[in-house]
C-alpha positions, 0 to 999 in steps of 0.5 A: 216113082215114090211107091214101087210095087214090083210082082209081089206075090202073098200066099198063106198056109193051107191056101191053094191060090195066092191071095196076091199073085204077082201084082205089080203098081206105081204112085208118083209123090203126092198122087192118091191110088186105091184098090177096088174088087170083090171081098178076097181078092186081095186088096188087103193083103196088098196094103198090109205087105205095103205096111210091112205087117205081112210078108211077101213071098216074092217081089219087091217094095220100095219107097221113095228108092229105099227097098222095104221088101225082097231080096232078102231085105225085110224091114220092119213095119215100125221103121217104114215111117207109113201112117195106116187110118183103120175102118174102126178109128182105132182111137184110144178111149181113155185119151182125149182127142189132142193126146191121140194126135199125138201119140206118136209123137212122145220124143218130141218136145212138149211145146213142139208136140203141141204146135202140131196138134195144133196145126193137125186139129185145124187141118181136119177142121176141129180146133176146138176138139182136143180137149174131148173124148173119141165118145164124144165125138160123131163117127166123122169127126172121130174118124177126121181125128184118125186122119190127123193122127196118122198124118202127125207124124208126117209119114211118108206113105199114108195107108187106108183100109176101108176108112169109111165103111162104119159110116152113113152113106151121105158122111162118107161121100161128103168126107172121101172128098174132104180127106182127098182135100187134106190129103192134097193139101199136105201133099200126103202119098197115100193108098186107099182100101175100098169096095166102094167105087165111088169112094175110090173115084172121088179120093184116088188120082189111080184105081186099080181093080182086083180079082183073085190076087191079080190086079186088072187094071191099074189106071185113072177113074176116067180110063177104068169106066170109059176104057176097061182092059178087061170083061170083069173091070167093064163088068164091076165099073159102074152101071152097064151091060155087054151087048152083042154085036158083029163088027162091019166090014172097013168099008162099011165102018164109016170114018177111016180109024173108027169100027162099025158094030152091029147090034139089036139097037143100031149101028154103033161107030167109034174109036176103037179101044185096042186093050179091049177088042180082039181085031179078029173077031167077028161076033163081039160084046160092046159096052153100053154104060147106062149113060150111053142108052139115050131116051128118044121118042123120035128112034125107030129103036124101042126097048121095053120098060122091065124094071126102074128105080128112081134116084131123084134127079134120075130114073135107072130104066132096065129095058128089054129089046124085041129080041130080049137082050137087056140094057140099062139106061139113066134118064131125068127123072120127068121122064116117068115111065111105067113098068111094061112101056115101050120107049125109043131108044138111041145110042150115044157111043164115043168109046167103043169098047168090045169084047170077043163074044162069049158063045162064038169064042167057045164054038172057035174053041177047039175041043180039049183032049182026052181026059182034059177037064171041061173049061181048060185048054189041056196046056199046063198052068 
């Protein structure tokens, strides 16, 4: 392993819950992670402890085998030789473009400082830019300036904090795939700070999703959409709902190794994913993403047009079952249907992720003792 997060936990003053609360991840050399979650649940305060620019209470970082951080060892941000690209480009104004690249590399020689600003600026794709000034530059090329800054001096861990956020919603897709290029091509390591998923799935080989300090899932863009470990990484990935339905008898499952659910569209069979089912229970929550709700004029199923918002090549239907249970389902967009219409539906389900229901687990629950609050279990924390 070359980045080694091992149980850090981070807590600031004043503050009853620990911003990052035992939180434990790998990245191999070369791989790109990022961390993805709702604003405080602490992404942030993970890269900055990374970075060496906040302490960890416990746990332990390495790099590349050298002890960054725990066991009494904590060496400063400045030694770690770990580059950090901001959200706001952080360049300086008064330099021009070639100055900023190499800024940090004033020891070196000027002919050799000028060799790899040279070769940064092509790598970024401006070489005609070192002798202009950040304000003249678009906020792409500005923040591709920042890229090659931290990347100059060749650092052995590369930090992100929302690298992309200042920017318009088609620059930021065209450049998270045009740092994921630079980025493999130097074989940079590098770990990335986003609330966008789509960002984190188009630069990061890793993705992990955090909730209150605590990371849920550490794993591939694929695993994360199609096999969350848990409801809130099924809930915050992507675009999909949790469906209920009873998990059929074996015999009736169909194909020895698959399970059979029941739901209000149909009957669902497929390869179980253990990480997200509980064996035992009856009455489950299974994952439909929009793109597993198939338009079927042809299904004896039907669900009715609520809501639809087109995306040019695709229309996102919300659609209401008889029994009211929504669900969400991307069709071509020559497919228009108006608001109030009944479809047919079917269900194309290779990863049967499911959840014990909400409702039948607390009816299972068994009641709290006296004096217990309401939602705990009355066992110390």
């Amino acid at each position: 392993m070359f980045l080694e997060v091992d149980h850090v936990s981070i807590r600031y003053p004043r503050s009853a819950q620990a911003a990052v609360d035992a939180v434990s991840l790998r990245l191999q050399p070369g791989e790109l992670g990022a961390l993805i979650g709702p604003s405080g649940s602490g992404k942030t305060s993970l890269l900055r402890a990374v970075a060496g620019l906040e302490p960890a209470q416990s746990g332990r970082i390495r790099l590349d085998g050298t002890l960054l951080e725990g066991d009494g060892v904590r060496v400063p941000a400045e030694a770690r030789r770990i580059g950090m690209v901001f959200q706001d480009f952080a360049l300086f104004p008064h330099l021009d473009v070639a100055a900023n690249i190499g800024f940090g590399l004033r020891g070196m020689a000027r002919a050799q400082r000028e060799q790899i600003v040279t070769q940064m600026l092509a790598l970024v794709g401006l070489p005609e830019a070192g002798s202009k000034f950040p304000h003249q530059l678009s906020g792409g090329q500005q923040q591709r300036i920042a890229l090659a800054r931290a990347l100059a001096p060749q650092p052995r861990l590369l930090l992100l904090d929302e690298p992309f956020s200042s920017l318009d919603v088609e620059l930021r897709e065209r450049l998270a795939h045009d740092v994921r290029d630079i980025l493999k091509r130097t074989g940079t390591t590098a770990l990335m700070v986003t609330h966008d998923q789509l960002e984190a799935f188009a630069v990061a080989d890793v993705v992990g999703v955090m909730r209150h300090g605590r990371l849920e899932q550490w794993d591939t863009p694929y695993a994360l959409y199609h096999r969350p470990a848990t409801r809130f990484a099924a809930d915050f990935i992507g675009h999909g709902v949790l469906l209920r339905g009873e998990v059929q008898a074996a015999a009736d499952a169909g194909i020895q190794g698959e399970i059979g659910v029941q739901t209000a569209a149909g009957l669902l069979r497929g390869l179980p994913v253990e990480s997200g089912r509980d064996a035992s229970a009856a009455q489950v929550d299974v994952l439909l993403r929009a793109d597993d709700v198939m338009h079927d004029d042809a299904s004896p199923f039907k669900a009715q047009v609520v809501r639809k918002s087109f995306r040019g090549a695709e229309f996102l239907y919300t659609l209401a079952l008889e029994n009211g249970q929504q669900l969400l389902s991307l069709v071509p967009s020559h497919h228009d249907h108006a608001v109030g219409e009944w479809i047919g539906i079917s269900l194309d389900v290779t990863h049967l992720v499911t959840f014990p229901n909400m409702e039948s687990s607390l009816a299972a629950a068994p009641s709290a003792p006296a004096g217990t609050a309401p939602g705990t279990t009355g066992k110390p924390g």
